[in-house]
N, C-alpha and C positions, 0 to 999 in steps of 0.2 A: 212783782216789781223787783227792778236787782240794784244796786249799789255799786260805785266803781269809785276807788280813790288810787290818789298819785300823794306824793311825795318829795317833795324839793326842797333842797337843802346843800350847802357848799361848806369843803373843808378849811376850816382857819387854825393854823398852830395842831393840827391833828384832831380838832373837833369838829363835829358836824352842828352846822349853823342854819336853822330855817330860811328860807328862803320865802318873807312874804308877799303878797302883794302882785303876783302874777297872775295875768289873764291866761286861764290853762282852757282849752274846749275843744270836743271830741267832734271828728266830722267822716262824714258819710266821704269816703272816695270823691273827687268831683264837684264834692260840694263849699260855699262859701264860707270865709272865715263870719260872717256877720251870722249865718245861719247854724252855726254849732253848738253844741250843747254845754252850758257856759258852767266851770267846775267852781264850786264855793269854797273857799277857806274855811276851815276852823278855827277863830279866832286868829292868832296870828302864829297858828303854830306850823305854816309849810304844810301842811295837809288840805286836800283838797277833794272834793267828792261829788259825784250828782248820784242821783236818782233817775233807774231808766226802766217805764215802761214796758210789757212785755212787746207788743207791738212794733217799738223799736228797737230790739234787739236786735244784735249782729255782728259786723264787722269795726271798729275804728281807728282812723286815724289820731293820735295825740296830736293836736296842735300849742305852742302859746307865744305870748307876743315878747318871750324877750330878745330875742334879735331882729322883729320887723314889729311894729306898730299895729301894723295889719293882720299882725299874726303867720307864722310859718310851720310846716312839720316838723316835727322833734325828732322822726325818724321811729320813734316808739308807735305801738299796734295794740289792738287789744277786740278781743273778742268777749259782748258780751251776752248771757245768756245763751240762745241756739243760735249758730252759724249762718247767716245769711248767704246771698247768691253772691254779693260783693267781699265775703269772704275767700272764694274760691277764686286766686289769683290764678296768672297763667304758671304752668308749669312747676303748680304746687303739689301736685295726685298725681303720683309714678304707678304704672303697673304692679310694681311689688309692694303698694299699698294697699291696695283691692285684693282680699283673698277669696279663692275661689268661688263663687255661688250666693257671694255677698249681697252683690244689687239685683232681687227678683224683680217680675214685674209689677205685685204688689206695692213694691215700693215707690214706684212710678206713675206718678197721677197721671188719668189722662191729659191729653193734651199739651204736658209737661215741656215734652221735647217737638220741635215743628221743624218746618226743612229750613228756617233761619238760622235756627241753633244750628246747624251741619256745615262744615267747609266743604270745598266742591268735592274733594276726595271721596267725604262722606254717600254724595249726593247721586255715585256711579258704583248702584251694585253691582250692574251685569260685568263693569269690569273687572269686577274684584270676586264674580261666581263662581264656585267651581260646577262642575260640571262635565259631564263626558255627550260627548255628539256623534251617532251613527247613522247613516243612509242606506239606504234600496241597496248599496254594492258591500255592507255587511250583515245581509240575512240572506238564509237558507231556507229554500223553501221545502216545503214537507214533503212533497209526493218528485218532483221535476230534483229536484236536490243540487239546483243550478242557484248560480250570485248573478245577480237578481233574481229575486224569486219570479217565476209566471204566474200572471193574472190569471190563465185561460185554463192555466193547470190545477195549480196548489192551492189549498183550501188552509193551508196556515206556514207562515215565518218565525222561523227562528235567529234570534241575537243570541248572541254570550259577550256583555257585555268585558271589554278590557279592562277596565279599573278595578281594585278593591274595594270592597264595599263591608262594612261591619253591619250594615242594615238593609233595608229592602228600600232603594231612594226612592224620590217621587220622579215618574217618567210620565213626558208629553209624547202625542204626536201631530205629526203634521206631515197631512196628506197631500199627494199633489200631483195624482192624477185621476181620471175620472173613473174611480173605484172605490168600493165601500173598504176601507179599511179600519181595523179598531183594537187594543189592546184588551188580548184574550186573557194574559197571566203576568207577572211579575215574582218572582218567585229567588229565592238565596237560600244559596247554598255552598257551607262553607262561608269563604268570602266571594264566591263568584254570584254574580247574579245575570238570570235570564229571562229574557222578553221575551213572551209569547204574542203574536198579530196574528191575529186573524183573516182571512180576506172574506169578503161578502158577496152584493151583487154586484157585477162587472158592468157598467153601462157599455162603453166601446173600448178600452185600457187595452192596448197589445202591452204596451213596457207602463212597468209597474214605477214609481217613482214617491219619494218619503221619505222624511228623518223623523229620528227620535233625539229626545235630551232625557240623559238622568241627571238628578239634581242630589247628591248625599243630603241626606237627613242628620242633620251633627247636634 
């Protein structure tokens, strides 16, 4: 259980004069002056205080009623206990608040985060992937040593892929024509890295046809 007091009090002649008799109560963002958490006086000395469950801890608003009946915000905040979701206003956690490696997965209950929580931005990885894309008109093939490689000929294609790479990425492919095709090696070196394909059995394929995607591993 935690405790929260406030304090009210006005200056007269240079002294500070209690303020009794104010209806002071904490609220949840959203929620109604009739539903907030109603703070007690100490006798009558301007102090005032509740008692808050751990269950309710979090975020609140200070409200009290001396400028509306009904009660108004005082503009004051106050966090009690562990930080709630309703603590987390917008545009309160800058980048250079989060230091590096701070938030694992760990820390992340499942289901925590869903594609609600996301703005649309969020919502398009492929457009925001990096990625590098080669086809059938950047391999070489092993034996013919022609761009396109021959089906009819060569028994492996060779890529070097153009981008830098500090790791060995994850590469697809996708075949697309009537030939067994399949990735032999992947391999780095330096920062260059190279696709080994394979070709297989040939059903009828005169022109060979295919892309690959590398995808950096970051």
């Amino acid at each position: 259980m935690y405790k929260y007091g406030i304090s009210y009090y006005k200056l007269e002649n240079g002294q500070r004069v209690p303020m009794s008799g104010v209806d002071i109560r904490l609220l949840s963002p959203g929620a109604n002056w009739a539903d907030g958490i109603l703070l007690i006086e100490t006798e009558t000395s301007g102090y005032y205080e509740c008692y808050i469950d751990e269950e309710d801890c979090g975020y609140y608003e200070v409200w009290d009623n001396r400028g509306n009946p009904d009660g108004s915000f005082t503009g004051k905040t106050c966090i009690i206990g562990k930080l709630n979701a309703r603590g987390l206003q917008n545009d309160c956690i800058y980048g250079n608040h989060i230091l590096d490696g701070v938030i694992t997965g760990s820390k992340i209950a499942n289901e925590a985060v869903s594609l609600h929580h996301l703005n649309n931005s969020a919502k398009r990885p492929l457009s925001i992937l990096q990625y590098e894309k080669q086809d059938q008109n950047q391999g070489v093939g092993n034996i013919s040593h022609k761009t396109p490689a021959d089906p009819l000929e060569d028994t492996i294609i060779i890529h070097n892929l153009s981008d830098v790479y500090n790791a060995v990425p994850h590469v697809t492919l996708s075949n697309q024509c009537n030939c067994f095709i399949y990735i032999l090696d992947v391999y780095l070196e330096g920062d260059t890295v190279t696709v080994t394909l394979g070709i297989g059995y040939n059903y009828d394929a005169i022109d060979i046809k295919y892309s690959i995607m590398a995808i950096p591993i970051i």
